[in-house]
VOPAGU-2260 file (C-alpha; in pm, 1 decimal, decimal comma):
REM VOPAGU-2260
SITE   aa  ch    i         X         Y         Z
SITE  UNK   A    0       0,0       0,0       0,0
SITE  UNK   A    1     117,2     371,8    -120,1
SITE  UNK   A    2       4,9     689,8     -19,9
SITE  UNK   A    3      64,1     991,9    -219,5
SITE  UNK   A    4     -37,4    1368,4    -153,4
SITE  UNK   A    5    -355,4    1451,8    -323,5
SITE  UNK   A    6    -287,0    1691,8    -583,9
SITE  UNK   A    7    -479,1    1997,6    -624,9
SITE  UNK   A    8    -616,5    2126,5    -929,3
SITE  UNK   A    9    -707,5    2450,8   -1056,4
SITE  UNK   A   10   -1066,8    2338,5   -1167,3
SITE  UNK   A   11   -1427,8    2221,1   -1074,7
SITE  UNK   A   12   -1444,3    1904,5    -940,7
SITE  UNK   A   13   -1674,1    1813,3   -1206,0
SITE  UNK   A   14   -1452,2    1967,1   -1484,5
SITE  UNK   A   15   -1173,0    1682,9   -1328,1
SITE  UNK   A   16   -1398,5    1408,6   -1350,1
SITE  UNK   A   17   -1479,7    1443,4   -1670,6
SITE  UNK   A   18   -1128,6    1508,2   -1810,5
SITE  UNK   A   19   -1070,8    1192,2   -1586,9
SITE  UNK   A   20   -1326,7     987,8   -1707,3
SITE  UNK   A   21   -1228,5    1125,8   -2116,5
SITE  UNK   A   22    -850,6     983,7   -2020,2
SITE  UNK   A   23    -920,2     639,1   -1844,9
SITE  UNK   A   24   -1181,5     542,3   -2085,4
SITE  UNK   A   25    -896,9     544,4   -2362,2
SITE  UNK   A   26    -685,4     335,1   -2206,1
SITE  UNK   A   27    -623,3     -19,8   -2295,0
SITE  UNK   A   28    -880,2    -313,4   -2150,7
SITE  UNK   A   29   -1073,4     -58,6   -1950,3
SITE  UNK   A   30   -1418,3     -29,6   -1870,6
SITE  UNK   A   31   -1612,6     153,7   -1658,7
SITE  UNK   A   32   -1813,0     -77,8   -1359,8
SITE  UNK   A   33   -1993,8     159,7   -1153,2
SITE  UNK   A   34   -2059,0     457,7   -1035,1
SITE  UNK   A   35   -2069,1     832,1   -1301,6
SITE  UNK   A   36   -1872,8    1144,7   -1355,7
SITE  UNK   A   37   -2199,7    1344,8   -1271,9
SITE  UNK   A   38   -2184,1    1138,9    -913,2
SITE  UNK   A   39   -1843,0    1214,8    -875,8
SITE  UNK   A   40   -1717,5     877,9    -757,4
SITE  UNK   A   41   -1640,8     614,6   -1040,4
SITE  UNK   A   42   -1481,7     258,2   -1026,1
SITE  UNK   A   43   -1300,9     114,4   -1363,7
SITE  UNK   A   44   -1216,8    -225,5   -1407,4
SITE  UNK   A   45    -859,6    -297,5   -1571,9
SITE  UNK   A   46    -763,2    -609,2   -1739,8
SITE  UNK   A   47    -380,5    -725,0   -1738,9
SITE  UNK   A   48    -299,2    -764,7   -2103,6
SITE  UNK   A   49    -137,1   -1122,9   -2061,5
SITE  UNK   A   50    -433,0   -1336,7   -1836,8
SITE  UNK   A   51    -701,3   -1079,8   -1866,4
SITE  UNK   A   52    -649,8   -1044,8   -1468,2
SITE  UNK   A   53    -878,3    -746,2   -1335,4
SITE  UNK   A   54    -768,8    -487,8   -1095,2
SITE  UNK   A   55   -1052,6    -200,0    -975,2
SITE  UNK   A   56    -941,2     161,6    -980,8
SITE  UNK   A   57   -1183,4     394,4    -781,8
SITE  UNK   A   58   -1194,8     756,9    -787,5
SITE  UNK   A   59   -1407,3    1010,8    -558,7
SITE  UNK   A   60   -1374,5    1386,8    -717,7
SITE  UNK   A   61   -1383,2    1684,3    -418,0
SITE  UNK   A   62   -1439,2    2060,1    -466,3
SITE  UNK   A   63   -1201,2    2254,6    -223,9
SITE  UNK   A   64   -1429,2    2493,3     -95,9
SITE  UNK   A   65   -1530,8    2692,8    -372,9
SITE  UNK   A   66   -1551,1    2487,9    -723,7
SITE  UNK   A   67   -1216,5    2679,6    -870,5
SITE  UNK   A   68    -999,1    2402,6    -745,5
SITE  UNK   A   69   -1018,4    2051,4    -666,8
SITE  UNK   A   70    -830,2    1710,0    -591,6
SITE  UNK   A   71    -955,5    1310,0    -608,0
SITE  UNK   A   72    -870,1     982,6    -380,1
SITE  UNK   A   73    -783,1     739,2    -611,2
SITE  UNK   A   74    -735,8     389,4    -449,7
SITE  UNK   A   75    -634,0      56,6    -687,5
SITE  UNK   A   76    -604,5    -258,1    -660,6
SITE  UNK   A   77    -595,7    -585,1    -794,5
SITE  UNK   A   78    -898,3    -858,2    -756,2
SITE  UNK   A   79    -678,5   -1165,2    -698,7
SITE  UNK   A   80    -353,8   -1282,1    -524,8
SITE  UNK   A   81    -142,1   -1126,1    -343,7
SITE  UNK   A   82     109,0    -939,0    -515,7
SITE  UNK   A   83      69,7    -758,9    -815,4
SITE  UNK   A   84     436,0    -647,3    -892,7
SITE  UNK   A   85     382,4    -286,2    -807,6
SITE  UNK   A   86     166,3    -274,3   -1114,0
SITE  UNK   A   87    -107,3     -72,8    -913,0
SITE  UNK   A   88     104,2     146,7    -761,8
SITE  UNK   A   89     263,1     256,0   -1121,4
SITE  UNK   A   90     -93,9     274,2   -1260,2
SITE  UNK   A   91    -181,5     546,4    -983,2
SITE  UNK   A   92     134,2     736,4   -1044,1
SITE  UNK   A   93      83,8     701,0   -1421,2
SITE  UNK   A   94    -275,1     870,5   -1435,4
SITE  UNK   A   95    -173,9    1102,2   -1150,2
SITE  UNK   A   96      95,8    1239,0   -1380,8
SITE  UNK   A   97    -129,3    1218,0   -1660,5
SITE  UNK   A   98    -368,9    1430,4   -1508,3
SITE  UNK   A   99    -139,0    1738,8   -1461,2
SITE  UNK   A  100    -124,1    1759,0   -1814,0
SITE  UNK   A  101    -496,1    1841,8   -1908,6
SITE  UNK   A  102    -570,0    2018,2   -1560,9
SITE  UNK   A  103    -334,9    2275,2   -1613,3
């Protein structure tokens, strides 16, 4: 288990969660499992490319007081065993760093 710092983003909560949602929905053997962007709190489902394995990524969206900036908990994991190789914790970074891109 990782924790990072939540970043903070100069936007709406909503306006994150839907630039989220645009960028996880294009990545490979993903699919959205519950939860909406209007809701704020989404869970995707992740396939490994090799087994088809699944690991859940969830994501809850907050406003920081005022909707001009924001940040997200983002929490990942994988469905079965016990180690996953640190594949989660790369995914997390991955996005995070993705993010700063299109929330700037």
């Amino acid at each position: 288990q990782i924790d990072l710092e939540a970043p903070i983003y100069e936007m709406s909560a909503a306006a994150l969660a839907e630039a989220f949602d645009t960028f996880v929905m294009e990545q490979p053997r993903v699919e959205r499992v519950a939860g909406t962007v209007d809701a704020g709190h989404i869970t995707y489902v992740q396939r490994t490319e090799a087994l088809g394995m699944p690991d859940y990524i969830t994501v809850q969206f907050f406003d920081l007081g005022d909707t001009t900036t924001s940040t997200l908990a983002l929490y990942t994991r994988s469905r079965f065993g016990y180690s996953d190789m640190g594949v989660n914790e790369a995914r997390a970074r991955s996005w995070l760093k993705s993010i700063e891109s299109f929330a700037e």
